[in-house]
N, C-alpha and C positions, 0 to 999 in steps of 0.2 A: 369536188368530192369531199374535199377535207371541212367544208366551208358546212357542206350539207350535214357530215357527220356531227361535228359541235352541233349545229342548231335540231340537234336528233338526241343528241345527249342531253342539253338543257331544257327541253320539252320534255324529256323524262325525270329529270330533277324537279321540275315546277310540278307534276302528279304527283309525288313523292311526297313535297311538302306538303300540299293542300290534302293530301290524304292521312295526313301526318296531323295535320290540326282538325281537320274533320272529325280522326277518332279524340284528339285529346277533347276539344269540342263535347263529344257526345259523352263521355265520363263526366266531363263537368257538369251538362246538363242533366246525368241521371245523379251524382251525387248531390248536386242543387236540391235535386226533386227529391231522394230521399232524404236529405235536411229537412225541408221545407214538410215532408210531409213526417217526420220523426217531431219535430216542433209542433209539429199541428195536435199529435198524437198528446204530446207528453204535454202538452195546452189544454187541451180538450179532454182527453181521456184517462191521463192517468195526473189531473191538476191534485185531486183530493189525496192522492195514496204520497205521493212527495211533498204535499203541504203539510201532511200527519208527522212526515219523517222529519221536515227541517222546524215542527216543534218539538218534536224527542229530541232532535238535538239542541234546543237549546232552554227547554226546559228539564228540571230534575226534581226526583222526587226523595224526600226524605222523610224516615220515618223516627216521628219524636217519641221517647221514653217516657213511661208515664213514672209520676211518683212515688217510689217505692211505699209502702206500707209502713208505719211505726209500730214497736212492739214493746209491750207494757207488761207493766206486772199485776196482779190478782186486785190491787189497788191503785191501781192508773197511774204505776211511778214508772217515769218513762224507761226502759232500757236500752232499744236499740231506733237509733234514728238516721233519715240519711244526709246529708252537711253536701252545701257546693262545694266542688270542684275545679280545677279546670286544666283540660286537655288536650292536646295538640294532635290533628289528626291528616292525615294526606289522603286524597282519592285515590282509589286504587288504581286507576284508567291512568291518571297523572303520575302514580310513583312509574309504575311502567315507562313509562315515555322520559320524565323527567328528575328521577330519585335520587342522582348522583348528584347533580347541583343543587338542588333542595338541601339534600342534607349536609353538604358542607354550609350552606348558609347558616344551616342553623347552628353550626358547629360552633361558628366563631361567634353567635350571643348568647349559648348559653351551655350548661353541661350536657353534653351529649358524647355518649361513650361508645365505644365497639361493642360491648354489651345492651347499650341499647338500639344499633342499628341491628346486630344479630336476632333479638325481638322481634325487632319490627318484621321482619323478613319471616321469620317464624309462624309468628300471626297473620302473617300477609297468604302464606301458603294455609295454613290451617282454616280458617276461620272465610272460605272464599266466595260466600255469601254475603260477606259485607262488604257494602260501598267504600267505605271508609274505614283506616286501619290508626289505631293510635301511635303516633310517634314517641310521646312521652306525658307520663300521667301527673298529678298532683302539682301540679306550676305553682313557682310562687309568685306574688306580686311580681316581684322587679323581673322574672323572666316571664312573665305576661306582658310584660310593657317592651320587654326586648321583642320578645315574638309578634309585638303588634306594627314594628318599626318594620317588619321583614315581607311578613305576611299578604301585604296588598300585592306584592312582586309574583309570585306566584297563585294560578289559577287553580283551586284544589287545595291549596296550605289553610287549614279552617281552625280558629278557637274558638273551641267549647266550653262551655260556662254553664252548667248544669246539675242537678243532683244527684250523684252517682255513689260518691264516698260513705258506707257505711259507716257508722261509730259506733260502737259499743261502750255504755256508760259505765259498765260495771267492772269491763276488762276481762279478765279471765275468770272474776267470780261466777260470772254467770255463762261462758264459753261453751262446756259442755249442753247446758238447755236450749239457750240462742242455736250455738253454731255459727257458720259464719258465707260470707261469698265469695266467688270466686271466678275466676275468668273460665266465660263458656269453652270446653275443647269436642274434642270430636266424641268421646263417650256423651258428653250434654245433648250431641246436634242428634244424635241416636234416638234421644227419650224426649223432644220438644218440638213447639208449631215454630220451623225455621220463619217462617211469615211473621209471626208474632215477635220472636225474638232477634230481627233482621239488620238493627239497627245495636242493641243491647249487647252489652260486654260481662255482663257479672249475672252468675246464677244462684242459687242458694246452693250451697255441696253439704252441709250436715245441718242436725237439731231440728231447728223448728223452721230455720231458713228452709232450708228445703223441703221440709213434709209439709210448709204450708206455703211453696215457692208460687204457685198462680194463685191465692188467696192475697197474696202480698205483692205481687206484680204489677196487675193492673192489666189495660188494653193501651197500648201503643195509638196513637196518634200521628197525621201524614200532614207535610206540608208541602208545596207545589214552588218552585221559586224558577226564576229565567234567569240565565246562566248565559254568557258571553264566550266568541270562541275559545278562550283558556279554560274554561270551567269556574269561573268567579261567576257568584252570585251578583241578580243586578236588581233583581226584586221578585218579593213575596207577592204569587198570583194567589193561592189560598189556604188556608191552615186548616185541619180539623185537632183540638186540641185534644192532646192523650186523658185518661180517665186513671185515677189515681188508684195506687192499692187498696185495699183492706189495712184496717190497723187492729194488729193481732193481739189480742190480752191472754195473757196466760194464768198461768192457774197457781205459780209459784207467787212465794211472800217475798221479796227481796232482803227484808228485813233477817227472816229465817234464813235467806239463803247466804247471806254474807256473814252472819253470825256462825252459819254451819260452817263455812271455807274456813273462817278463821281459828277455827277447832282442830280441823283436819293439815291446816297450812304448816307446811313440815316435813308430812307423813305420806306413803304412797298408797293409797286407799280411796276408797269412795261409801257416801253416804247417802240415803235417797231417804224420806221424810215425807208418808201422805195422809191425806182426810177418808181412814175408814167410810167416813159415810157417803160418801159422794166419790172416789177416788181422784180427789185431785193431789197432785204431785207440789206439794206446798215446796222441796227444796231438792235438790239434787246435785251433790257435789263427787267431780272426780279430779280426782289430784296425785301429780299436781297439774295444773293446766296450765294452757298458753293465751296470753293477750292478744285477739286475732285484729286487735286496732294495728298492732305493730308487722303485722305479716297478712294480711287479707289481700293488700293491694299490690303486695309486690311481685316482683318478677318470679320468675321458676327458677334463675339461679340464684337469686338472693336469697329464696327459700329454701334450699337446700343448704344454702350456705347458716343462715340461721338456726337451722333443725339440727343441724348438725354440734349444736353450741349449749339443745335442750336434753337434761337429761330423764332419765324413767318415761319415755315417753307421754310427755302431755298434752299431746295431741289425742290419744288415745282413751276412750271413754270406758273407762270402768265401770261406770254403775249400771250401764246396759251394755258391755260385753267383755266384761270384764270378768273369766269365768273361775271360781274358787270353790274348793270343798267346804262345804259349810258346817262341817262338823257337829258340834254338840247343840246348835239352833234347830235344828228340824228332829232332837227330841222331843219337843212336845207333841208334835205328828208320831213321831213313831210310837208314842205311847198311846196316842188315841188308834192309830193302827191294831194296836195288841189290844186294845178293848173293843171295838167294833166286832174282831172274829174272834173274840173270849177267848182269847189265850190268858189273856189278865182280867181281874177284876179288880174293882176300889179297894178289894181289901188284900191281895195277892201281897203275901212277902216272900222277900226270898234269901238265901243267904248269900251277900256278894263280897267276895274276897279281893283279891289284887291282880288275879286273872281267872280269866276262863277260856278251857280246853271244849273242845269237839268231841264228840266218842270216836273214840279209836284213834285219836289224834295226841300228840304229845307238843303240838305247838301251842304257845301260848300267846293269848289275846292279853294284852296288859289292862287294867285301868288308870285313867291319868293319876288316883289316891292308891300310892306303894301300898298303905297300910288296908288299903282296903275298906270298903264302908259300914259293911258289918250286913243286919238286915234289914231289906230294901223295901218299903213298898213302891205302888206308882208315886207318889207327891214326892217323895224324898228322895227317888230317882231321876225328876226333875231337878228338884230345889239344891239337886247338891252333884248334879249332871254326872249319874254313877256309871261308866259305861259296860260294866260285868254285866246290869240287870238290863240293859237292853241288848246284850250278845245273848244271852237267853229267849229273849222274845225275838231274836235274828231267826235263829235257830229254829224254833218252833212253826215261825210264822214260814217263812222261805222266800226266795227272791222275787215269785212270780205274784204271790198275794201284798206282798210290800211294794213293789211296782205299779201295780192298777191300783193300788191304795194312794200311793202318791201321786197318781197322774190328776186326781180328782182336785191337786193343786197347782196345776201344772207344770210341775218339773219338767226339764226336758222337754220343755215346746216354747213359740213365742207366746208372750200375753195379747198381742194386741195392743200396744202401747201407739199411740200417733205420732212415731217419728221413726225412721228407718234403721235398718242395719240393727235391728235389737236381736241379741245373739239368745238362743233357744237351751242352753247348757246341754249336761245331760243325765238324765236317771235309765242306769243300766239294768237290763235284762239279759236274760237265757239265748233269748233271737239278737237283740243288741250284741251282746256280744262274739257268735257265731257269725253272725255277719259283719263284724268290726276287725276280730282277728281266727275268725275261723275256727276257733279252740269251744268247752264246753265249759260251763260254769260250774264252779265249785261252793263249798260251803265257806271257806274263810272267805271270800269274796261278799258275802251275803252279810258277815259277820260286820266285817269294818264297814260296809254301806250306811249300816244302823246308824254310826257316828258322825255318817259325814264324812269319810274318805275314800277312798277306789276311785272307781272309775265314777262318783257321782260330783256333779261339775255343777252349779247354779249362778248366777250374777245377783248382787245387791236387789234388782230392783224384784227378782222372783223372790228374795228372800222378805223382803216388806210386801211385796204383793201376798205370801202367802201366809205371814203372821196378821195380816188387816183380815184375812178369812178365819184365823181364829179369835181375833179381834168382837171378830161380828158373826162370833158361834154360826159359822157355814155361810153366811150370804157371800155371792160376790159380788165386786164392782171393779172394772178393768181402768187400773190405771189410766189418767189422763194427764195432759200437757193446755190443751186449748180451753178457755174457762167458756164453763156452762155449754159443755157439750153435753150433748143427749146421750143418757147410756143405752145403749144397744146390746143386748146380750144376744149370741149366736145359739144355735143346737144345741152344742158341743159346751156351753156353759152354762146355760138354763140346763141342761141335763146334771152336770158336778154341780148347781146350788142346790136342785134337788136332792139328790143323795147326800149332799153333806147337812142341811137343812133337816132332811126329814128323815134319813137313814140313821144318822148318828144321834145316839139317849143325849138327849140334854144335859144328864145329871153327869155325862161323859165331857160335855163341852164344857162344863162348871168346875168339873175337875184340873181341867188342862189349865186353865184360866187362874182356877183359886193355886195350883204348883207355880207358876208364872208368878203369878203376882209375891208369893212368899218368894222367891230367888232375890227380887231386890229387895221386901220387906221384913221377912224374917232371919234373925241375925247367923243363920248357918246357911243360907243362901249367897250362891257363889257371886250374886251380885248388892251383895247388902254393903259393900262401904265402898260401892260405886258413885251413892248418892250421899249430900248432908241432908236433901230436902226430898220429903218423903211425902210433905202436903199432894200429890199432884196424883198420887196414887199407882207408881208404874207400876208395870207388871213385863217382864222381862226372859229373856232367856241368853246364856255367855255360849262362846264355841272359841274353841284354843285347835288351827290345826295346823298340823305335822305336816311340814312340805319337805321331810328328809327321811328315811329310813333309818331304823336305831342300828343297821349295820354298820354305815356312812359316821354314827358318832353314838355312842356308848349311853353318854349319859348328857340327854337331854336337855338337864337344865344349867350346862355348861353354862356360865357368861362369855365362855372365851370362843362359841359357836360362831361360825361365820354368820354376816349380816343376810345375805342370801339362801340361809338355810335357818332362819330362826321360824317359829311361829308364827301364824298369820292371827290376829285377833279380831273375833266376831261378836256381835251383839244384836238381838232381837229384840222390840220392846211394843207396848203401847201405852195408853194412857187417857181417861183414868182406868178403872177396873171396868166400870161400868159406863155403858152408854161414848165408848172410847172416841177421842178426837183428833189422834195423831198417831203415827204409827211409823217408827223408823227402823232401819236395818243399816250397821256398818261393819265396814272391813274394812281394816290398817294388814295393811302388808311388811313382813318380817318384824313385829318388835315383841311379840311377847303373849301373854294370857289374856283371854276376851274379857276376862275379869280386872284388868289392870288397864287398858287402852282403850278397849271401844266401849266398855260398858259406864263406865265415868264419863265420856266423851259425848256419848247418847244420852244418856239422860242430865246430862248440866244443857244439852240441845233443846230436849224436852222441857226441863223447868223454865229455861228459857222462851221459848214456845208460851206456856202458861202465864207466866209471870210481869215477864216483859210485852208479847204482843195480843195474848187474847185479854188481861187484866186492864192496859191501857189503853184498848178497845172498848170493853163496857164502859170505862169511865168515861 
């Protein structure tokens, strides 16, 4: 019984097992068969889509920067050009994975600071469009040669050797016109073809860099290379070579323009200098400026740490937004104002004293001459910039017929100039100012307008843009920067050359011209011992203005007035009388009378202009 139960039991153990490999058996043979037929699949049908994949990964593509563009002056004198480099840069797939040892390697051959891993990281987040993030810029030899001892270690650690380093030839004299470049941020990736620029670290940010940044760019170029599993390149499968900038000529003299800088070098002011007949911008200086050779390339805290070191801001472009009363210079406008709607004529005197009241008013409007000038016509309310005789023509005329008179020069709007951010000032109105502070305009408002003070605001380059239109009795021509552009006039200024061309008496544009010309040539003109050299024919206008209240200080011509509250000094001019070929405007900030500072300063620019570069020209 007992005999039979065992051999009962291990006939049930022997089922057991064999039913036991039977099933492992059949798992083997359906996981076999789905091998065999998963191989089959990924053999046969899906050979092409992972043969595509294990070339993406081990090929890479990179896209090469094309040559920046050179920029020149009106005579092919080089100013800005771009000088090798060279650069240390990490993939960004590699700093991920491997950033920490990396960059202690680099630590110990050369300088590399917590400042510059902080960057890195910076740019690494910002900028997440690019393949590759720069570790550290401007290498010199000897840490070229350290970085090249390291380099093969790492897959992704890559020196660059290429031309990326702007220079600037001229430094700061020519800062403001150039401008400068700058490392692409998130406002840049807003306004560009990230495709185009996918590879590129520097964009133009001001002047002519940037308003003619894809003129000077170029088209990027791609190269194809096969990459090993670390990411080291192992060879070039194909290049297509990048297609180099534009080389941008300008329309300034270099000559003029470093002779200007060096006039103004000192002073906080700017000066702009153009060719009535064509509008080219022969010079343009704001000062004082910054040398963007020394600050272009470097980090965001080294620049704030250097700016911090610069004082009157010269970063800061004055001559196109740099916005000042222009005071006694857009007299001669106002006087062709009073003759176009006959409130004056050529032969109108008047009697002007040391001030003038309003009717019903007991405030007094002063004239800069205590004694007063006696009696005025138009010329000698120029020639001796009387401001009683045109609070009189304030008066008469009214804010809203002196506002549309003025717009025909565009006050208070931009010109159109080819480079950005040009500030538009402002010429006040009735509605201007109801809608600025809500209040109603008055008539002493009206009165100080006439001279160039209130609320009326212009920049250097309206103030030459709109002496070159009486220049060239009404024509206009809009300011330019890019030599031998085409002028293009819009609606809006083919309509103001009309009206001022055909509206305004000739024998009215002759007038304003023949007062002009006597301020610097005849001897009671408030710009007569501005010049010794009188050959060149200028013709001129001064503006002295008040940036304090005579409540703030009594008597004016204090010497012991604070430097921040002195006079700002203006000068208008052209030259010659006739058939005119230069045409400058400047402003010195805080020093004094437009007769003492800018008007001596302008025209020794001018003689110079004549004497020195158009004289050694014909010869």
């Amino acid at each position: 019984m007992k005999k039979s139960f065992l051999n009962f039991n291990s006939q049930k153990n022997k089922n057991l097992f064999h039913d036991r490999i039977s099933f492992l058996l059949k798992i083997f043979i359906f996981i076999s068969l789905f091998l065999v037929i998963y191989i089959f699949y990924i053999q046969i049908f899906k050979n092409q889509y992972y043969y595509n994949l294990s070339l993406k990964n081990s090929l890479k593509y990179t896209q090469l920067n094309p040559r920046r563009g050179d920029i020149y002056d009106r005579n092919g004198v080089l100013l800005a050009s771009t000088l090798p480099t060279h650069s240390l840069e990490l993939d960004r797939e590699i700093a991920d994975i491997n950033k920490k040892k990396i960059l202690e390697s680099i630590k110990k051959e050369i300088n590399f600071t917590e400042i510059d891993i902080k960057n890195f990281d910076n740019k690494k987040n910002l900028n997440i469009y690019q393949n590759a993030i720069i570790l550290k810029s401007d290498l010199s030899e000897e840490e070229v040669a350290k970085v090249l001892s390291i380099n093969h270690l790492y897959g992704g650690l890559n020196l660059i050797s290429n031309l990326t380093r702007r220079f600037y030839h001229y430094g700061e004299i020519t800062s403001h016109v150039i401008g400068n470049l700058g490392r692409i941020d998130e406002k840049d990736l807003k306004n560009i073809d990230i495709r185009k620029y996918r590879n590129a670290k520097y964009i133009g940010k001001t002047g002519a860099e940037r308003y003619y940044e894809e003129y000077l760019y170029g088209k990027p170029g791609l190269k194809k290379v096969e990459v090993d599993v670390s990411g080291k390149e192992v060879k070039v499968i194909s290049e297509l070579p990048p297609i180099a900038g534009n080389d941008l000529f300008l329309t300034i003299d270099i000559r003029l323009q470093k002779f200007m800088y060096d006039q103004l070098n000192g002073y906080t002011g700017a000066s702009v200098a153009l060719d009535p007949r064509n509008g080219d911008i022969l010079a343009m200086i704001s000062a004082p400026a910054v040398n963007y050779n020394h600050v272009s390339h470097k980090s965001g805290e080294e620049k704030i740490i250097e700016s911090k070191k610069l004082l009157s801001n010269p970063l800061f472009n004055r001559a196109l937004n740099g916005l000042y009363s222009p005071g006694s210079t857009i007299k001669p406008i106002m006087a062709l104002n009073g003759l176009y709607f006959n409130i004056i004529d050529s032969s109108t005197k008047i009697y002007a004293g040391s001030f003038f009241k309003l009717p019903g008013s007991s405030r007094r409007f002063r004239d800069w001459k205590p004694e007063g000038h006696g009696i005025v016509d138009v010329e000698k309310s120029i020639i001796q910039s009387c401001d009683v005789f045109f609070y009189n023509i304030a008066y008469k005329l009214g804010i809203e017929k002196i506002s549309s008179f003025f717009k025909y020069f565009s006050f208070g709007e931009k010109l159109g100039i080819d480079v950005f951010s040009e500030s538009e000032g402002i010429f006040p109105s009735k509605a201007w100012k109801r809608k600025k502070f809500g209040t109603n305009w008055n008539h002493g408002e009206t009165v100080i307008t006439v001279i160039g003070q209130g609320y009326f605001l212009a920049t250097p380059m309206q103030l030459a843009y709109s002496t070159s239109i009486i220049a060239n009795r009404g024509k206009i021509l809009i300011p330019r920067l890019k030599k031998n552009t085409i002028q293009t006039k819009n609606k809006s200024t083919l309509k103001k050359e009309n009206f001022l061309k055909n509206k305004i008496n000739p024998e009215h544009w002759k007038l304003i011209v023949d007062s002009m010309f006597k301020v610097v040539n005849q001897q009671n003109g408030t710009a007569y011992w501005s010049t010794n050299n009188r050959n060149n024919n200028i013709s001129g206008k001064t503006g002295t203005v008040q940036v304090y209240t005579l409540s703030q200080k009594n008597d004016k011509r204090d010497n012991n007035v604070a430097k921040h509250l002195r006079d700002h000094s203006l000068y208008i001019a052209f030259a010659p009388k006739e058939n005119p070929e230069i045409v400058i405007a400047t402003v010195i900030e805080n020093v004094g009378s437009g007769s003492k500072y800018a008007a001596p300063i302008s025209n020794t620019i001018i003689n110079y202009y004549f004497d020195e570069i158009l004289l050694r020209k014909k010869n």
